[in-house]
C-alpha positions as CSV (number, residue, x, y, z in Angstrom):
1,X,-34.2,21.3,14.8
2,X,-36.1,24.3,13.0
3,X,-35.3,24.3,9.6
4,X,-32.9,28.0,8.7
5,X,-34.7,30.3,6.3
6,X,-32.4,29.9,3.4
7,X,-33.2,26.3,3.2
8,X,-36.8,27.4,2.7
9,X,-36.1,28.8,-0.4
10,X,-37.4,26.6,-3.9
11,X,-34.2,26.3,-5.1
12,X,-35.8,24.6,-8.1
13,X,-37.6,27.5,-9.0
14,X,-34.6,30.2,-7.8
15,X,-33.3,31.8,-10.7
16,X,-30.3,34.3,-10.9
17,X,-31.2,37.9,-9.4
18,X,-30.8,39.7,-6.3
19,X,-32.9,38.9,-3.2
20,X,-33.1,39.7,0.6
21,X,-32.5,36.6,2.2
22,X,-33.4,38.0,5.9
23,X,-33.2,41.2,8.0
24,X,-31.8,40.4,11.3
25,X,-31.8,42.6,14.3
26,X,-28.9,43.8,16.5
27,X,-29.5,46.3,18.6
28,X,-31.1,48.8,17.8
29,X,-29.8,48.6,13.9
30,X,-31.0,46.6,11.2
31,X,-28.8,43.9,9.2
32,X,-30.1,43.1,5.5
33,X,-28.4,40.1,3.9
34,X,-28.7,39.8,0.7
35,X,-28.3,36.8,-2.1
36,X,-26.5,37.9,-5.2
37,X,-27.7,34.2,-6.9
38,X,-25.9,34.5,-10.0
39,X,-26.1,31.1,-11.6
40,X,-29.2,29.1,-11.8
41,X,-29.1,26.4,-8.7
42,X,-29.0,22.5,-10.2
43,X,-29.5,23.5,-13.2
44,X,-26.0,25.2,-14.6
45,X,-22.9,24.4,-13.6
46,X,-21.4,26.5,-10.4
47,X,-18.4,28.5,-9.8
48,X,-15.2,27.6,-9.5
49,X,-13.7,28.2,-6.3
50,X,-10.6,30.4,-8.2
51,X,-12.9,33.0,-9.8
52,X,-15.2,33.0,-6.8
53,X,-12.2,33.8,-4.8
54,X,-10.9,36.4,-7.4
55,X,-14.7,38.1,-7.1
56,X,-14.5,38.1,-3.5
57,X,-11.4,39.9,-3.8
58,X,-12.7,42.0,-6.2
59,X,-16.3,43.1,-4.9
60,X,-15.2,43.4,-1.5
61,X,-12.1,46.0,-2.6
62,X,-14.7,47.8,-4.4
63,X,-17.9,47.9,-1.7
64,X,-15.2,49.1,1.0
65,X,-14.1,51.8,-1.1
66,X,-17.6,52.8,-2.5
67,X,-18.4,56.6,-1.0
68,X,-22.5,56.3,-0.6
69,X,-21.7,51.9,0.9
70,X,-18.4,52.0,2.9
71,X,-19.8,52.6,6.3
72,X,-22.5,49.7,5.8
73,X,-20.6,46.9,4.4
74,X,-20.7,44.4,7.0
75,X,-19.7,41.0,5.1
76,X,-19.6,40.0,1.3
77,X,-18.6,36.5,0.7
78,X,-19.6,33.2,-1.4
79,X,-22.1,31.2,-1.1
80,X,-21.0,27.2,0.3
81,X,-23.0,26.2,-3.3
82,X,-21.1,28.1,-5.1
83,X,-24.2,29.7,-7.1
84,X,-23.5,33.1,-5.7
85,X,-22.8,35.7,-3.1
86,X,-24.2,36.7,0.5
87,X,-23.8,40.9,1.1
88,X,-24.8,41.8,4.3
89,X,-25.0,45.2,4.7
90,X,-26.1,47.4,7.8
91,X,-30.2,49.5,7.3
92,X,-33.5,48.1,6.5
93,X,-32.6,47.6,3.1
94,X,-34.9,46.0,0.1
95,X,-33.2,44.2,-3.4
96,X,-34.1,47.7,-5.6
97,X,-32.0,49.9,-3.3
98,X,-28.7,47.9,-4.2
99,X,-29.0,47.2,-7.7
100,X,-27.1,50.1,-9.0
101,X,-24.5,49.7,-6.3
102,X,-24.6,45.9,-7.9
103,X,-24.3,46.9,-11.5
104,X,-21.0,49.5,-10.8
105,X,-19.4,46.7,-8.8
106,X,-20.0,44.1,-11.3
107,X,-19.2,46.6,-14.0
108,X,-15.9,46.8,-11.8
109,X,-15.1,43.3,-12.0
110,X,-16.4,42.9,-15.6
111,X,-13.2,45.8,-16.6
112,X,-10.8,44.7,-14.1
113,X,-7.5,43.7,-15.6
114,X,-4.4,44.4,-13.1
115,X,-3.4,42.6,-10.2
116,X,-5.9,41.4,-7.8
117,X,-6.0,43.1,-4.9
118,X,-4.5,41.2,-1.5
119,X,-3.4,38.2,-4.6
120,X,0.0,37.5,-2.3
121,X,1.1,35.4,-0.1
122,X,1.4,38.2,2.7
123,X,-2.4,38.9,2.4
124,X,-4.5,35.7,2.0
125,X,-4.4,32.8,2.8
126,X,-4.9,31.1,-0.5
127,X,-3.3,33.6,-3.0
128,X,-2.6,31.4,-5.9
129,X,-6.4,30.1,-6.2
130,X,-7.4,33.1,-8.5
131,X,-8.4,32.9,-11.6
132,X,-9.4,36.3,-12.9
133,X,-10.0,35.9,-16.8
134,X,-13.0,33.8,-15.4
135,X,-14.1,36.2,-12.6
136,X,-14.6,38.8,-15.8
137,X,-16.1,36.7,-17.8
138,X,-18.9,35.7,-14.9
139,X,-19.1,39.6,-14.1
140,X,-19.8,40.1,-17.3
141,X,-23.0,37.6,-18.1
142,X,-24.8,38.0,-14.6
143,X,-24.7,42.1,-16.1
144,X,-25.6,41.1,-19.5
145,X,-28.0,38.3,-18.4
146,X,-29.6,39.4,-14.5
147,X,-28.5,42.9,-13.6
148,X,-29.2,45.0,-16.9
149,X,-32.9,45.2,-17.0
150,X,-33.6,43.4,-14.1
151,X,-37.3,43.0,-13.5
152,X,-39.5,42.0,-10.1
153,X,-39.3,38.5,-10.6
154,X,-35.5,38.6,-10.3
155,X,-35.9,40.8,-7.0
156,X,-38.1,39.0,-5.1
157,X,-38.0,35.1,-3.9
158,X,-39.8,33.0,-6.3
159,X,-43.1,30.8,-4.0
């Protein structure tokens, strides 16, 4: 069986950043997923399931409401590793085009202190396993630490 292309990646060398994991083709439109990695694989400590959760509550309120993004948001979710985030989003996209989209949604999560959006029992499945404190706290260091001043070598797949 052929080996998936996220597999391929060094995960010993990946670091936190924003990559393009693959551009798939459906039709006549291009898909562009993306890896929002933003703790360093086998080497820190992942994610909790409850803040990922809260995240993916948050981000994906926030991409489906942004003006420029709405229309291309296909699917934002966590990663099965629990190191980060696929966005998949609809164009022939590169990691550069969606870093300021990436720093106002973070900055969103980083500031967000009401109720979490679809946190009931009427809109997910799983409403109690939030922890938002946490989600803040992780918005807040893949800014201050990936996202802010975010070079090449956080943009591209390390060899």
């Amino acid at each position: 069986m052929e080996k998936i292309a996220s597999f391929t990646i060094d995960h010993i060398k990946l670091q936190p950043g924003v990559y393009v994991s693959r551009k798939d083709h459906v039709g006549a439109e291009t898909l562009t997923t993306f890896d929002l990695r933003m703790t360093s694989p086998n080497e820190e400590p992942v994610m909790n399931t409850a803040e990922m959760h809260t995240i993916e509550h948050l981000a994906a309120t926030y991409l489906r409401n942004d003006p420029e993004y709405k229309d291309k948001i296909i699917y934002f979710g966590p990663m099965g590793c629990r190191t980060g985030f696929y966005l998949i989003l609809a164009g022939d996209l590169e990691s550069k085009d969606i870093v300021d989209l990436m720093v106002r949604m973070f900055e969103f999560i980083r500031d967000f202190h009401d109720a979490v959006p679809g946190a009931s029992p009427k809109d997910c499945g799983n409403y109690l396993d939030m922890n938002l404190p946490m989600a803040n706290y992780l918005a807040k260091r893949y800014l201050d630490n990936t996202l802010y001043g975010i070079d090449e070598k956080h943009l591209i797949y390390p060899v």
